[in-house]
C-alpha distance (Angstrom), angle and dihedral (degrees) to the residues before:
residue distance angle dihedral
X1 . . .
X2 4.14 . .
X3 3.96 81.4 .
X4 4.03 99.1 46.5
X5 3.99 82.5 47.7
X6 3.52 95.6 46.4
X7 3.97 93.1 43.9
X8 3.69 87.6 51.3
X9 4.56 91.0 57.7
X10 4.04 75.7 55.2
X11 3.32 104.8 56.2
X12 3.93 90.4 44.2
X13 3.89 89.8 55.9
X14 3.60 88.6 -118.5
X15 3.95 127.9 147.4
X16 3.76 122.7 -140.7
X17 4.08 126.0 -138.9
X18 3.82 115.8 -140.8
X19 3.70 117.7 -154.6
X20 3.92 130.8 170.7
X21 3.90 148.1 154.1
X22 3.43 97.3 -156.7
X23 3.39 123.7 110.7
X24 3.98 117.6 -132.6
X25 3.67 112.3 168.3
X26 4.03 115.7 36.0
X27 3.41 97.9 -36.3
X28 3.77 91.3 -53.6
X29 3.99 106.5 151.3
X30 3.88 111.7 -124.4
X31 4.11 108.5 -124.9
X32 3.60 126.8 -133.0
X33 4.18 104.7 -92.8
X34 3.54 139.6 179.2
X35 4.18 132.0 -133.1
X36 3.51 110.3 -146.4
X37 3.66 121.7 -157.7
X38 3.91 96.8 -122.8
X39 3.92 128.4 45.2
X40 3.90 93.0 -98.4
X41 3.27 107.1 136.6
X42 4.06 112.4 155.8
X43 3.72 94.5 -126.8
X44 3.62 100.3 34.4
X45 3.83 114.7 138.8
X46 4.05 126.6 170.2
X47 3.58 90.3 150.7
X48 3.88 94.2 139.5
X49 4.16 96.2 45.2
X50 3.50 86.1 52.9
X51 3.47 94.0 58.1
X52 3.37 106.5 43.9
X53 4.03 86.7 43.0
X54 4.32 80.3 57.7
X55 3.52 92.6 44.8
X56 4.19 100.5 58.0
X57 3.93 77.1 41.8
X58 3.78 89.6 68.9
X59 3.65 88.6 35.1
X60 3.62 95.7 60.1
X61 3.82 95.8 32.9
X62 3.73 86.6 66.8
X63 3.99 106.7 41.6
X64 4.08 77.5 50.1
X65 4.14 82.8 71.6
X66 3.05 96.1 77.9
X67 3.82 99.9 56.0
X68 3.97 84.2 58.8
X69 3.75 108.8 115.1
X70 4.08 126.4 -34.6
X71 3.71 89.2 -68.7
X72 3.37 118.8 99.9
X73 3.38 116.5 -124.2
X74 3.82 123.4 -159.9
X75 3.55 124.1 -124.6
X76 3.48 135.2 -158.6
X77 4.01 123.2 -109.8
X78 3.72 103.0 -161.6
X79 3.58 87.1 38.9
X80 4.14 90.4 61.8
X81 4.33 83.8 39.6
X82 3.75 87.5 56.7
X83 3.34 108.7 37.7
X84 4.14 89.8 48.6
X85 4.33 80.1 51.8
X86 3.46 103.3 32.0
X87 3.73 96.9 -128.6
X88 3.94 131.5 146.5
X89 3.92 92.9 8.6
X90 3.69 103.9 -79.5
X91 4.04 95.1 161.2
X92 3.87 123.4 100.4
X93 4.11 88.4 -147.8
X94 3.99 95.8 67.8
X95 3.67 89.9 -163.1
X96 4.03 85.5 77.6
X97 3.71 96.9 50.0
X98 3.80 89.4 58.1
X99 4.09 90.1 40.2
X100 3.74 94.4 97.9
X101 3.70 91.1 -140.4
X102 3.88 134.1 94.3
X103 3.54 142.5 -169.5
X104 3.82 104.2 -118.4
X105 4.16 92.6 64.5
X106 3.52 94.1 60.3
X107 3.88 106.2 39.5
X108 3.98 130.3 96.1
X109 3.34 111.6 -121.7
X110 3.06 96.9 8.0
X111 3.65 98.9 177.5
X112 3.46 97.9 59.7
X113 3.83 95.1 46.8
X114 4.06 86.0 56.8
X115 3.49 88.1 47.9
X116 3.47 99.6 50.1
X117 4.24 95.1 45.0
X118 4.43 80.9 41.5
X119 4.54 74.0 59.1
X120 3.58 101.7 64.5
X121 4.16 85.6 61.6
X122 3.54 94.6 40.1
X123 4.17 90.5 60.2
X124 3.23 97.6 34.7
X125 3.55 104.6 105.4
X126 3.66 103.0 107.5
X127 3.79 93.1 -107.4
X128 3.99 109.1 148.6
X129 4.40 103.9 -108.0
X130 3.54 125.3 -128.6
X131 3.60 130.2 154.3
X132 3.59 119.1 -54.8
X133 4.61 91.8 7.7
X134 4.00 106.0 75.6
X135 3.85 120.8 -140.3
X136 3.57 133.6 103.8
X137 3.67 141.7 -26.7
X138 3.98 112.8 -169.0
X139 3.43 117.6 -133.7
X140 4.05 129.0 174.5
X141 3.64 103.9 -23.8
X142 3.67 98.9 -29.1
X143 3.63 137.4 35.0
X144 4.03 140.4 -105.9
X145 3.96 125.0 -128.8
X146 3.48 109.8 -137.6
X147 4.17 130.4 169.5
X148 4.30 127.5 -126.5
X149 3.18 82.8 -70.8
X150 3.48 116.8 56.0
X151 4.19 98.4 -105.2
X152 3.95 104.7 139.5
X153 3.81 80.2 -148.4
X154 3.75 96.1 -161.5
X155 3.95 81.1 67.2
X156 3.57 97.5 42.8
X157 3.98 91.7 47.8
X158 4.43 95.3 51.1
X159 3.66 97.2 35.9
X160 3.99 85.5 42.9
X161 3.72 98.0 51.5
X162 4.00 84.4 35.5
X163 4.31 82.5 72.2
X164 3.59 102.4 22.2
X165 3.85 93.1 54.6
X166 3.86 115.5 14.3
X167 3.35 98.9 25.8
X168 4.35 97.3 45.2
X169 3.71 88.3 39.3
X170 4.31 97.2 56.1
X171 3.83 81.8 41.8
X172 3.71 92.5 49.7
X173 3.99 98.8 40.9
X174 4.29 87.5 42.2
X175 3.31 98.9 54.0
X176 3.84 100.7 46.0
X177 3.94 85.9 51.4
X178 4.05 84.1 68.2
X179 3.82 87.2 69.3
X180 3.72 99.9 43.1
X181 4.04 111.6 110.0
X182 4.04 111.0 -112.2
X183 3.61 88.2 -120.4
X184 4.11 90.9 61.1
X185 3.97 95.0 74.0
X186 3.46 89.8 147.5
X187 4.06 96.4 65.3
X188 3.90 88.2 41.7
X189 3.43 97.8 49.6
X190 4.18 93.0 53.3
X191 3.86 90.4 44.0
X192 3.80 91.4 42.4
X193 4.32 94.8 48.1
X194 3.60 92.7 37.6
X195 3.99 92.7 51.9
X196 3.63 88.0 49.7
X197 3.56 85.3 51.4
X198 3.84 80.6 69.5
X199 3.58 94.8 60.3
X200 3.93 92.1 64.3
X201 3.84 100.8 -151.8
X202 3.78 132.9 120.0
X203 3.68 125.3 -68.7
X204 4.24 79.7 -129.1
X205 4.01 87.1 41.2
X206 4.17 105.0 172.3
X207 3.85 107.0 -167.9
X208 3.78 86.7 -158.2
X209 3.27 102.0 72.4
X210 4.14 138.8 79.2
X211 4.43 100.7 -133.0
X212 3.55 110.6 -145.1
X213 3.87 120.8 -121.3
X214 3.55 98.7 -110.7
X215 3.91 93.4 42.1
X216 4.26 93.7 122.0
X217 3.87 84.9 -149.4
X218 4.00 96.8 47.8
X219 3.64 117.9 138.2
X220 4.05 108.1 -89.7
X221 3.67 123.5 -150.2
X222 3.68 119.8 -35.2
X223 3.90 82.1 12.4
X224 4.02 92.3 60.7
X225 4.29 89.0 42.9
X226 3.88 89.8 57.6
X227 3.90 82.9 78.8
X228 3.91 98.0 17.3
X229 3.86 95.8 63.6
X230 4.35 98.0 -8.0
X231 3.58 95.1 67.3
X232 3.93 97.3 95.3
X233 3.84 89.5 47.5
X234 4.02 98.6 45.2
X235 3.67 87.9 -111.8
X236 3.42 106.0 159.7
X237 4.10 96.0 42.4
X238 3.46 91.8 47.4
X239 3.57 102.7 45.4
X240 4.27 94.7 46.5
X241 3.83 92.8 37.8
X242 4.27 91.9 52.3
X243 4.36 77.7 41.7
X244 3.83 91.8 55.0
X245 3.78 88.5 41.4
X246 3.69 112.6 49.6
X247 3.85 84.2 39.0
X248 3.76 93.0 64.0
X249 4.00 93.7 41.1
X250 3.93 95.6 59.3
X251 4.10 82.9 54.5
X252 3.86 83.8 49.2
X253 3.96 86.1 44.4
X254 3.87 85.1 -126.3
X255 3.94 99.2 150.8
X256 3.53 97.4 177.8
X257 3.99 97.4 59.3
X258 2.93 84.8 41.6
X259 3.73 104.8 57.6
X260 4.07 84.3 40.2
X261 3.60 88.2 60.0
X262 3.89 90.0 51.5
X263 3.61 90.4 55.6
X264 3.67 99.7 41.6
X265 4.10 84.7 52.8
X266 3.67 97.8 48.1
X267 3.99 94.7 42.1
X268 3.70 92.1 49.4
X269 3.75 97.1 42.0
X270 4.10 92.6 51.1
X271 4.01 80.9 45.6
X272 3.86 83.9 56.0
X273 3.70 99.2 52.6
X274 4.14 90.6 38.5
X275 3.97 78.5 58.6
X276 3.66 95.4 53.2
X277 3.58 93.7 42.2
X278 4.23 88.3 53.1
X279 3.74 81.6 49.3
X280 3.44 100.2 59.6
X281 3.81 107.7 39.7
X282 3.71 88.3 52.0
X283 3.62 101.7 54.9
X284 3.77 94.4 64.5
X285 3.72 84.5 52.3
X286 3.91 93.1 58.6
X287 4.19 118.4 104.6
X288 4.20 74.6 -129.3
X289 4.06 93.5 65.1
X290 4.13 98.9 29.5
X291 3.53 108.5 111.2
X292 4.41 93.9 22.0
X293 3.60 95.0 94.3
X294 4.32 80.9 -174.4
X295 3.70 89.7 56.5
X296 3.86 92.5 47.2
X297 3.70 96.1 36.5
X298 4.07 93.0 42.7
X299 3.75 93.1 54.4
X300 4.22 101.8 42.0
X301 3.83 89.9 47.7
X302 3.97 75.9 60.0
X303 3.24 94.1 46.8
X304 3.82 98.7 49.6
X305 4.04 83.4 56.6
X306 3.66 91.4 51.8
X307 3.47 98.1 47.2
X308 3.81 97.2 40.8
X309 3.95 81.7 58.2
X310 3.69 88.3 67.8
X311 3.67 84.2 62.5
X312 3.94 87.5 77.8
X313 4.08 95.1 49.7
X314 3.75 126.1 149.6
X315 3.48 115.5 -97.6
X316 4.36 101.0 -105.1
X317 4.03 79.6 63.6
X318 4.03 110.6 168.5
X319 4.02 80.3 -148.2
X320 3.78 115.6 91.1
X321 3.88 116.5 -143.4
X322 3.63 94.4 -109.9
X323 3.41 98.5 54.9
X324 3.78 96.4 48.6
X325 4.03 83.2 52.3
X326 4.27 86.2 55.9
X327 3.54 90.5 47.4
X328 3.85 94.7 45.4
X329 3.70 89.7 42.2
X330 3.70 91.5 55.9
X331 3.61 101.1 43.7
X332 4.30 86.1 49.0
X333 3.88 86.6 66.5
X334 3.56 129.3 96.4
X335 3.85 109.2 -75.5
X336 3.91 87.4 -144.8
X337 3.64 89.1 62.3
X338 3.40 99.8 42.5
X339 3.91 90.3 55.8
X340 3.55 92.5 46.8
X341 3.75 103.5 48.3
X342 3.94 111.0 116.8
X343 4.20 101.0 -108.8
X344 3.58 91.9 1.6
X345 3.75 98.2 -110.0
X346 3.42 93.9 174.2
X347 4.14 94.4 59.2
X348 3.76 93.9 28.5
X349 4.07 85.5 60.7
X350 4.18 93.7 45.0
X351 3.73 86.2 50.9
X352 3.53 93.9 52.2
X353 3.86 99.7 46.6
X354 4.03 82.9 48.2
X355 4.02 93.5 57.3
X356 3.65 91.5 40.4
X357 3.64 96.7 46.5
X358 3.79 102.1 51.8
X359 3.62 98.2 13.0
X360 4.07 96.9 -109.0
């Protein structure tokens, strides 16, 4: 209910004062503090999220060439190798090339991730794909690049990196803001900004409404999947309101809104990507998708980014280790199989540890 209520001051474009006595850190009094309705903050700075969130942008813009009609279209290894490093200024938005940051330090298996984008030039030769021979599949107007085994591994590489980077690092940088004194506003605030950095949406982010494509300040990534697969769950509200909120308590030194705020964020963010995971194992199971191999193909290689993201959860997870290992182990078989099994077991049991889990 204190969300729904608190969603509700949002939507009106109203700002909420903060008062208490109580003391929540040491004996450290909590000050009066204000929520605004945007992420405005004076000294707000998530500079370097930003940048790195603009930088697998570009990334993924450009493997996406190659799905672009039936032609193939070449692409560029050391272009891929230095984009992923950010070495000899491979990025369109010189800003980045200057950044000092990459994406490779900061990502989870990193390896793989590399491997997997290094995949979309390795089967893209215009050969026909069928199980066990990479090459294309078309779909729509254009065409997907997927490996022997079915991974569309431009899919496999965004929505990886998506977990293994954004995801882990908000998860990382929120949680260690939990044992940060009140007094320390400084080191909160820079974890705090640069974790919703992470996020990639608007400092004026409005869950209610559909962002055009060509909208330069569009939600990006996990931003534009709080209303793309979060919708249902109140993602996007939820996660920018608790944002806004936990924000304005460390100024107010309030450390235990604030550490609610990191939990409600973390919970409802794993809750996101456990939706987008359900998502995307059940389309290929739909009478819709049976018989589209792209379709089916498209949306597990999705999926297997999704749930590999859960991989990187907090710590108060709702998801046991041994499920997690059943849905890892099922999304690490051959996609072929998997769309082929009579009753699709396999899927039918990821979906139902997804619903059960996080109540979807």
């Amino acid at each position: 209910m204190r969300n729904k209520l608190y969603a509700v001051v949002l939507l009106l474009g109203a700002t909420a004062t903060i008062s208490s006595c109580t003391d929540d850190d040491a004996g450290t009094p909590v000050k009066p503090y204000t929520v605004p309705t945007t992420y405005s903050f004076a000294n707000a700075n998530y500079t370097k999220s930003t940048q790195r969130v603009k930088m697998l942008l570009e990334l993924d813009t450009y493997l996406k060439t190659a799905n672009a009609g039936l032609t193939t279209v070449p692409l560029d290894q050391a272009k891929v190798t230095n984009m992923w490093a950010n070495t000899n200024n491979p990025f369109a938005d010189a800003s980045l090339n200057t950044s000092g940051i990459n994406l490779k330090d900061l990502t989870s298996d990193a390896t793989l991730y590399k491997l997997h984008a290094d995949s979309v030039l390795i089967y893209n030769t215009g050969t026909p794909a069928v199980q066990g021979t990479g090459g294309f599949l078309p779909r729509n107007t254009g065409k997907i690049i997927v490996g022997p085994r079915g991974l569309e591994y431009g899919q496999t590489f965004l929505k990886g990196t998506m977990g293994g980077f954004l995801f882990k690092e908000a998860v990382k940088l929120l949680t260690a803001v939990k044992s940060i004194s009140a007094t320390d506003t400084t080191a909160a605030q820079k974890s705090w900004d640069e974790a919703f950095g992470y996020l990639a949406v608007p400092a004026n982010y409005d869950s209610s409404l559909t962002y055009a494509n060509t909208d330069p300040n569009r939600p990006l990534h996990w931003g534009g999947y709080l209303r793309e697969r979060g919708r249902t769950i109140q993602a996007g509200g939820i996660i920018f309101g608790a944002f806004l909120k936990g924000r304005a308590a460390i100024g107010g030194y309030d450390v235990n809104v604030r550490n609610a705020q990191v939990d409600i964020i973390l919970a409802k963010w794993e809750q996101l990507a456990a939706a987008a995971a359900l998502a995307y194992v059940t389309i290929p199971t739909e009478s819709a998708s049976i018989g589209n191999p792209a379709t089916q193909l498209h949306a597990l290689s999705e999926g297997f980014g999704f749930v590999k993201a859960l991989k990187y959860r907090p710590a108060n997870s709702k998801l046991s280790a041994a499920n997690f290992a059943i849905l890892e182990g099922i999304m690490n078989k051959d996609f072929y199989a998997l769309t082929g099994q009579a009753g699709f077991t396999d899927l039918k049991q990821a979906q139902n540890i997804l619903k059960t889990t996080y109540g979807l």
